[in-house]
N, C-alpha and C positions, 0 to 999 in steps of 0.2 A: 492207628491205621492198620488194614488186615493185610496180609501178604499178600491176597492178589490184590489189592488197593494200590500198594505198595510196585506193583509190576506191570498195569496199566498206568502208573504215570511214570513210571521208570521208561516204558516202552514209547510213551510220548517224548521225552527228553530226547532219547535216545535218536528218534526220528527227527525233531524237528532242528538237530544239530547235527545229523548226518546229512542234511537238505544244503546249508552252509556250508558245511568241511567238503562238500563234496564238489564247488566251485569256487568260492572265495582263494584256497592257498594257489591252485595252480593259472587263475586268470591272470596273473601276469604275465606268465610265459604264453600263454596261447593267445591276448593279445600282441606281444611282442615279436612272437616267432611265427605265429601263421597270418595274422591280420595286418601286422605291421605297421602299430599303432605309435606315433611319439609316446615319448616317454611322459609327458603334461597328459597326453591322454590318456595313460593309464594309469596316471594320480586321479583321473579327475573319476576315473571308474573304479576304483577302491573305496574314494571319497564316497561311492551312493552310500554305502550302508551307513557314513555318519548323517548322510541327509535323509535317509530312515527313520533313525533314531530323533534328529529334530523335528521330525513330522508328526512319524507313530504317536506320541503322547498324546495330540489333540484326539490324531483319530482312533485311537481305542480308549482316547480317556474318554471322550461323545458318546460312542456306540456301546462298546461293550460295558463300563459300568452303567447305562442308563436305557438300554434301550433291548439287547440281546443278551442269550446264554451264553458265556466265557466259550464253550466247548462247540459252540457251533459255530460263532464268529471265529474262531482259528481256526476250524474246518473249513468255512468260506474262503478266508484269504489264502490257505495253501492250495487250496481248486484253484483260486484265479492266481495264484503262483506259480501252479504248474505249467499253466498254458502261457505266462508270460517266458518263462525261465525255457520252456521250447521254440518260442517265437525268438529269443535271443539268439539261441542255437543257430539260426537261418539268417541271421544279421551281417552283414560285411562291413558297415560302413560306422564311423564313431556317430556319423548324427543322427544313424538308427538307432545304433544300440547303446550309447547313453541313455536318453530317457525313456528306451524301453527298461533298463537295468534300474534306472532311477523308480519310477514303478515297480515294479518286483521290489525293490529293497526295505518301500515302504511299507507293502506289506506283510512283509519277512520280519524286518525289524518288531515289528505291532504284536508277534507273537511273542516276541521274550519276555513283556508285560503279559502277558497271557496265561502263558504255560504257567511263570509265576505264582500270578494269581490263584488259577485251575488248585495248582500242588498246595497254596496254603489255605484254599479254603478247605481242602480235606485232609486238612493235617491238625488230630489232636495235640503234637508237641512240636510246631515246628523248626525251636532249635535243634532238637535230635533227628526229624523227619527230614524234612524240606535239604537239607547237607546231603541225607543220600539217594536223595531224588534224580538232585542235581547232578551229582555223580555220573550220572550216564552220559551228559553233555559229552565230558569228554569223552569216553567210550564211543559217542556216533561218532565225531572226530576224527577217532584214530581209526575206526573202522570204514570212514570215509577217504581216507586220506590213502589205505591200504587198496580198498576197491579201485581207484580211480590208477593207482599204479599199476596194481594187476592188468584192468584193461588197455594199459596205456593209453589213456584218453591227458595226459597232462597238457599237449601242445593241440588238442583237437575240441570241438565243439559237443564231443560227447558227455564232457565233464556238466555244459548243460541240461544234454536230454536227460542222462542218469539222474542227476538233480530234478526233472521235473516227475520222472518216473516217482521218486522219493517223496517228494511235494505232493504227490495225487495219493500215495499209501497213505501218507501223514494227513491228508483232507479227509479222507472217508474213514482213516481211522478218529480223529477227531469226534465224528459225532456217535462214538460209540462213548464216549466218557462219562464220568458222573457228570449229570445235570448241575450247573454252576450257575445261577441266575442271577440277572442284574442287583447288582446291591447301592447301585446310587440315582436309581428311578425316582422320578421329581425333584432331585440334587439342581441345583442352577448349574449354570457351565460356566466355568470361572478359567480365563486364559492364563491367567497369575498363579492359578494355584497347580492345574495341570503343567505347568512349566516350570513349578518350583519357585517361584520367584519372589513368594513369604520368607526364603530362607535369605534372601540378599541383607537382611537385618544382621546376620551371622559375620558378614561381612568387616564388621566393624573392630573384630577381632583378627589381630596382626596375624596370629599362628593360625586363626583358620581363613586368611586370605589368602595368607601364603601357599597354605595346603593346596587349594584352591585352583591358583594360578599355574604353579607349580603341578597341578595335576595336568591343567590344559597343558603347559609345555612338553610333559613326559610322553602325551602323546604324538607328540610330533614326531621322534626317533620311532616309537611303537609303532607308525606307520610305513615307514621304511622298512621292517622286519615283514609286518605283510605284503607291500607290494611288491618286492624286488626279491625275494629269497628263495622263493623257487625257480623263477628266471636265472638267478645268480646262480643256483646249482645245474638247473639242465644245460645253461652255457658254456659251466666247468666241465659237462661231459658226466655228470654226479647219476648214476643209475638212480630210477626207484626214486625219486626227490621226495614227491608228495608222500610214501611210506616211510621215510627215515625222518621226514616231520615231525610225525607223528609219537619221535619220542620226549619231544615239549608238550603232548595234553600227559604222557605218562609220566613225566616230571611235574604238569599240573597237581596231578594227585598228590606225590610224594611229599613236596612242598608245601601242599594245604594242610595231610595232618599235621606236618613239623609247627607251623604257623602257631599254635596253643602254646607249644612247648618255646619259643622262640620269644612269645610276646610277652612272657613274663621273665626272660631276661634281660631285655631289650627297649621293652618297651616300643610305643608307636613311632617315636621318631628314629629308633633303632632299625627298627623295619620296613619303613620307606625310606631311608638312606640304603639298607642293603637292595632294597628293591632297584634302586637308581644304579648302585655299583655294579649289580647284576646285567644292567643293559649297557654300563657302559663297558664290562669285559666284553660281554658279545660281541657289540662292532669292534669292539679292539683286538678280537678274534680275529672274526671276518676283515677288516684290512689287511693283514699280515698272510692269511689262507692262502690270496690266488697266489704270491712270487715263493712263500715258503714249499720246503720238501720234506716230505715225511709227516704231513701237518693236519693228515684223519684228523686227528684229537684237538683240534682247532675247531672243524666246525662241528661235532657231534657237541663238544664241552658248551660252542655257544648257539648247538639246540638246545642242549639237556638245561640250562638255565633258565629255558621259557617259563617253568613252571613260579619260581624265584621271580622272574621280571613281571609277571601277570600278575600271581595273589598278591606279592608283598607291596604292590602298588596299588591294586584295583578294591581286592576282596578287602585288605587293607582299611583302604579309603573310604569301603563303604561304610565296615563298622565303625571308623574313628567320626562318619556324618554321624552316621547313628548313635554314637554317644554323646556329640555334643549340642543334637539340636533335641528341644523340649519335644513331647513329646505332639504335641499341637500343629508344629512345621517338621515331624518328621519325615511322611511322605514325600512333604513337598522340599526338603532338604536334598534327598533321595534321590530323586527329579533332576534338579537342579544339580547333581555331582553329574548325574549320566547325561546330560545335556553338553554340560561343557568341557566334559570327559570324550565319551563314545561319538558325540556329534562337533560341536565346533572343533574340540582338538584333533579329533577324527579326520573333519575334512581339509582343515590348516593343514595338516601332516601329510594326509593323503596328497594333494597339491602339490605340497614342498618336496614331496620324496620324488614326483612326476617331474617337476623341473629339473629337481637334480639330478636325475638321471637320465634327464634327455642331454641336461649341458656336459655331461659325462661319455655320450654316446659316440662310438667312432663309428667316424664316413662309410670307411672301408669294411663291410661284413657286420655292419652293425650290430658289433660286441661293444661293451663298457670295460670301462675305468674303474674296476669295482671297490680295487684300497680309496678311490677318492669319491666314491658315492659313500661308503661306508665310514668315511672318516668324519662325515659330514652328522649324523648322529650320534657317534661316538663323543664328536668334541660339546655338541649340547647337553648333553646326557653328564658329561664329568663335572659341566657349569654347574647344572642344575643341582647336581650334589654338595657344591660350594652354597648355592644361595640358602639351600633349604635347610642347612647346617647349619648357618648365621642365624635367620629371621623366622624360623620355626621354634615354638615352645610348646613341647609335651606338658600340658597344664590338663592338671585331675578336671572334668565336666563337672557342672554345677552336679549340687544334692538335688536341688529340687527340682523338677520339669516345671515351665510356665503353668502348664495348666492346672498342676497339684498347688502351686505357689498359688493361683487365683482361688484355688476351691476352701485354703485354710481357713 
């Protein structure tokens, strides 16, 4: 890949996750402190981007492998993203601006298959390419997370317009990309395979159920960490929230190179057990934060973890699909972890976290309870490191893929 190859998609990444970092962390506080949404209701509004993610598959597995260019179909959906992600901005009421949001998310979500795509169809080595493509995710992130404090937009509706401002650069810069053309034009459209759901054979395998299940549950605490943590800090009075975020995608980094050096000590079940310890110090942080004194290094220790709670569970999980399904349902393996990962755990959690912080909510000046919203992921999060210790086995992946096994 050439250098400037290399920096138009850098500069796509870049964009199309500074579009996300630039409303996703602080929507809970500006639903809660200017709109003054229950707390169910702003589970149910974190929940869009897992019902994004259960959507998008069909609709960009339909369109864009069979029908459009990658590069123009993400330009389309960030144009009509922009204009959604404005019209939320002017929304007061949850049963406008839910399924307005719910739109927007699905076509937000539909680009991370996208960009994807985009970066490894022009990538001659994409295990050494496609790593520092990616890279810049979090860079728009953290430089989203920085803007939106600068202009103080954390408790305001501008957090939207800036996002759509962002969404119409990232459209029109879209159709400047390399030409990406459909690559499964006269393919049949198979809802099984787009969903992943060749890989439920996988199933039958104790250690990779359990991975499995166990992935769906970790989401649930993981969503609690998005809805409520910036709320939780602009209530403590925390300056800056959305900018001091921002030092969990710099720990994303840190945490990803370590991941090589970590995985050959460790091994897989080495590293989603610390991934789990990792979130269960967090909230065992954050419980203790609001009554303790002196206790900074309380919540920076359980931001600076995020990097730790995210790869060694996520990035993780996708290589250990990737090693254990044949090469024939690897997509569709693929699929099927982000489905009941990013999507059903996604929205269970999102949900759970909305209840639990409504039943947590006090009458008077509707502040929270936050050691007992917090304690509430905390104590799933230490389960799930008991189950996955018992009924998980790091077993070596077969030698041969299905498909090489047929062709002998």
């Amino acid at each position: 890949m050439s250098p400037i190859l290399y920096l138009r998609l850098q500069l796509m990444v870049f964009l199309h996750y500074f579009v996300w970092g630039t409303w996703y962390v602080t929507m809970g506080t500006y639903l809660n402190s200017t709109l003054k949404f229950e707390g169910g209701q702003i589970g149910l509004a974190y929940g869009s981007t897992a019902v994004g993610a259960m959507v998008s598959p069909f609709f960009a597995g339909i369109i864009a492998d069979r029908f459009f260019a990658t590069q123009r179909l993400l330009g389309t959906l960030h144009l009509i993203g922009a204009a959604l992600l404005w019209y939320v901005s002017t929304l007061k009421s949850f049963g406008q601006f839910y399924p307005v949001l719910i739109a927007y998310t699905i076509s937000y979500m539909a680009g991370h298959g996208l960009t994807n795509a985009l970066t490894l169809s022009h990538s001659k080595n994409p295990a050494k390419e496609f790593p520092l493509v990616m890279l810049m995710g979090s860079v728009g992130w953290i430089a989203a997370g920085i803007t939106v404090s600068w202009l103080k937009f954390e408790d305001s509706a501008g957090m939207f317009q800036l996002a759509a401002g962002a969404a119409l650069v990232m459209g029109l810069y879209s159709f400047t990309l390399p030409h990406t053309p459909p690559k499964g034009a006269g393919a049949p459209v198979n809802a099984r395979t787009m969903l992943g759901l060749d890989a439920l054979k996988l199933m039958r395998d104790r250690s990779f159920c359990t991975f499995m299940i166990c992935s769906f549950l970790i989401c649930v605490p993981l969503s609690f960490y998005f809805s409520w943590m910036n709320a939780f800090m602009n209530e403590l009075k925390i300056e800056n929230a959305a900018a001091k975020m921002t030092i969990g995608q710099v720990s994303d980094v840190i945490f990803l190179l370590l991941l090589p050096f970590l995985l050959k000590r460790l091994g897989v079940k080495g590293i989603l057990i610390l991934g789990m310890v990792a979130w269960t110090v967090r909230f065992g942080l954050l419980t203790q934060f609001p009554q303790a004194t002196n206790a900074a290094w309380m919540l920076f220790v359980a931001i600076a973890v995020h990097g730790m709670c995210y790869d060694y569970i996520f990035v993780m999980g996708r290589m250990y699909v990737d090693n254990r399904a044949s090469e024939d349902i690897r997509a569709a393996t693929q699929g099927f972890h982000a489905f009941v990962t990013l999507g059903a755990g996604m929205f269970v959690g999102s949900w759970l976290s909305g209840v639990v912080g409504q039943h947590y909510t006090n009458a008077v000046g509707a502040t929270h309870n936050w050691s007992s919203i917090w304690l509430v992921p905390a104590v799933m999060s230490a389960v799930l490191i008991f189950v996955f210790a018992v009924l998980f086995k790091d077993s070596a992946p077969p030698v041969k893929t299905e498909a090489a096994a047929t062709s002998a």
